[in-house]
N, C-alpha and C positions, 0 to 999 in steps of 0.2 A: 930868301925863302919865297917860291911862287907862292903862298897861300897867308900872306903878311895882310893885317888889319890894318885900309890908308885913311879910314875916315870910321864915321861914328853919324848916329840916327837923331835926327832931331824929332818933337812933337810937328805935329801939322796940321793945318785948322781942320774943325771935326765941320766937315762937307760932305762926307763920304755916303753912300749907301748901299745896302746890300743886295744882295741876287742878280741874278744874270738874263739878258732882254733875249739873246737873240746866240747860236750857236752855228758855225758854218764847219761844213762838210767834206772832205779831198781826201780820194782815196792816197793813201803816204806815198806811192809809187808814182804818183803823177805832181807831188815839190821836188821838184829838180836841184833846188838851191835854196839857201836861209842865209845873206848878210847880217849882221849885225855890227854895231859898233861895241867899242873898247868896254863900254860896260852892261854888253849881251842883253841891248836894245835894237828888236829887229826892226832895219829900215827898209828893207827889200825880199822880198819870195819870189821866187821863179819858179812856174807850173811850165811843166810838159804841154808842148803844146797851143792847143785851144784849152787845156784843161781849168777848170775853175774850184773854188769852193763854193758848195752851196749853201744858200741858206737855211735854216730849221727855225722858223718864227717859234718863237714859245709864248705860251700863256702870260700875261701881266703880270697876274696872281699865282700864277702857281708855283710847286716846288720844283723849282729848277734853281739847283746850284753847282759851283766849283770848287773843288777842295784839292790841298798839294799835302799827301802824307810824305812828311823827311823819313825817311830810313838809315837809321845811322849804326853801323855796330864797331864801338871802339876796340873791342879784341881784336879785327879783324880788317882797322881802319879803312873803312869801306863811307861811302853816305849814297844814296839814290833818293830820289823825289817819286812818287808817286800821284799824279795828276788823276783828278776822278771826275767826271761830270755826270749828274742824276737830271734827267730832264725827262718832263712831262707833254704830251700830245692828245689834245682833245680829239673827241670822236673814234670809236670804231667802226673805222673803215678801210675799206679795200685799196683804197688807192694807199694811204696811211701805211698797209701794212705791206704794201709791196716796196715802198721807199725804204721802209724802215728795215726790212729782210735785207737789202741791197746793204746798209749800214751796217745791221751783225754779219755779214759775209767777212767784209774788208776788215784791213788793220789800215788805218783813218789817220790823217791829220787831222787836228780838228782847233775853230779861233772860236773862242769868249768870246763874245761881247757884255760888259758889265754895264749895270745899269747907269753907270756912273760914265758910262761911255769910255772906258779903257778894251783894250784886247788885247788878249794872251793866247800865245802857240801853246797846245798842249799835242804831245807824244811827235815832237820834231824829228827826234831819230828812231825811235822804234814803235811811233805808232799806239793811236787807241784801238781799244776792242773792247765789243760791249762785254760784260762777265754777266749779264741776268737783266730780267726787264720782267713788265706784264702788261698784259691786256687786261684789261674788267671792264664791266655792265656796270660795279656798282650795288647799292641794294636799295638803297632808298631812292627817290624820285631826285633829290637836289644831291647824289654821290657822285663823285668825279668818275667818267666814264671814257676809256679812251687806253694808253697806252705810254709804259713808264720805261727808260733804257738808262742803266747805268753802264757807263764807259770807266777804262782803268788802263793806266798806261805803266810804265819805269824809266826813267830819263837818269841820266849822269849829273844834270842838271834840271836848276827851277823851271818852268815854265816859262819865258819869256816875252815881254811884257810888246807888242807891236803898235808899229806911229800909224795912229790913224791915214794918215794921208794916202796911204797905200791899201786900204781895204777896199775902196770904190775900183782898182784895178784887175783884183784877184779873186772877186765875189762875183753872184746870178743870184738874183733872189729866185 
């Protein structure tokens, strides 16, 4: 049976933390290629090109997260992953919003960076696209002002988890 159980989960020291630092950008048409090894740990990305991912600094404090909904329907033995990322951009602004339009145009690769310093491919083969965002002022003097894009992908598979070594090659900040 290709879908056989060969190991089991252990605890692991609780070091972990949560939210995401930093989010990079590539339109899906310009990854060329995704290597991985035996257990769908990418070691290699090849971009089209000159093409790169860019970077999308986010806020320290803000709500910027990543979330993978499983989709599973056993009548219909199916499962899908659905990879989401909610990120925040301070200030409204022009330059801001013309980045950001370039972003909901495309259907995106797009890499995590967690704060814990791991990174994960989300929408490897088909791609994110934003589904809703906003812009706001705010209402009070200290309200968060600026610009918020949720992303939502469907994969066959989780997300997979990428070896740092190789993000200094395929990023621009």
């Amino acid at each position: 049976m290709s879908c056989a159980i060969t190991s089991g989960y252990a605890l692991d020291c609780k070091d972990v933390v949560g939210g995401i630092k930093n989010i990079y950008i590539a339109e899906l048409s310009n990854v060329q290629s995704v290597a991985e090894n035996a257990s769908g740990f990418v070691t290699a990305i090849t971009m089209v090109s000159s093409s790169k991912f860019y970077k999308y600094a986010l806020m320290p404090k803000g709500a910027n997260s990543f979330t993978e909904n499983i989709q599973s329907d056993p009548a219909n033995g199916t499962v899908a992953y659905e990879p989401t990322v909610s990120v925040t951009f301070s200030k409204l602004k022009y330059e801001t919003a013309y980045k950001l339009q370039q972003v909901i145009k495309n259907r995106c690769a797009v890499i995590v960076e967690t704060k814990d310093g791991s990174y994960f491919l989300l929408g490897k083969e088909h791609g994110m696209e934003v589904s809703g965002g906003t812009g706001a002022s705010g209402t009070a003097q200290n309200d968060f002002q600026g610009y918020t894009l949720e992303m939502n992908g469907m994969e066959k598979a989780m997300s997979p988890e990428i070896s740092s070594s190789i993000i200094a090659g395929i990023t621009v900040a």
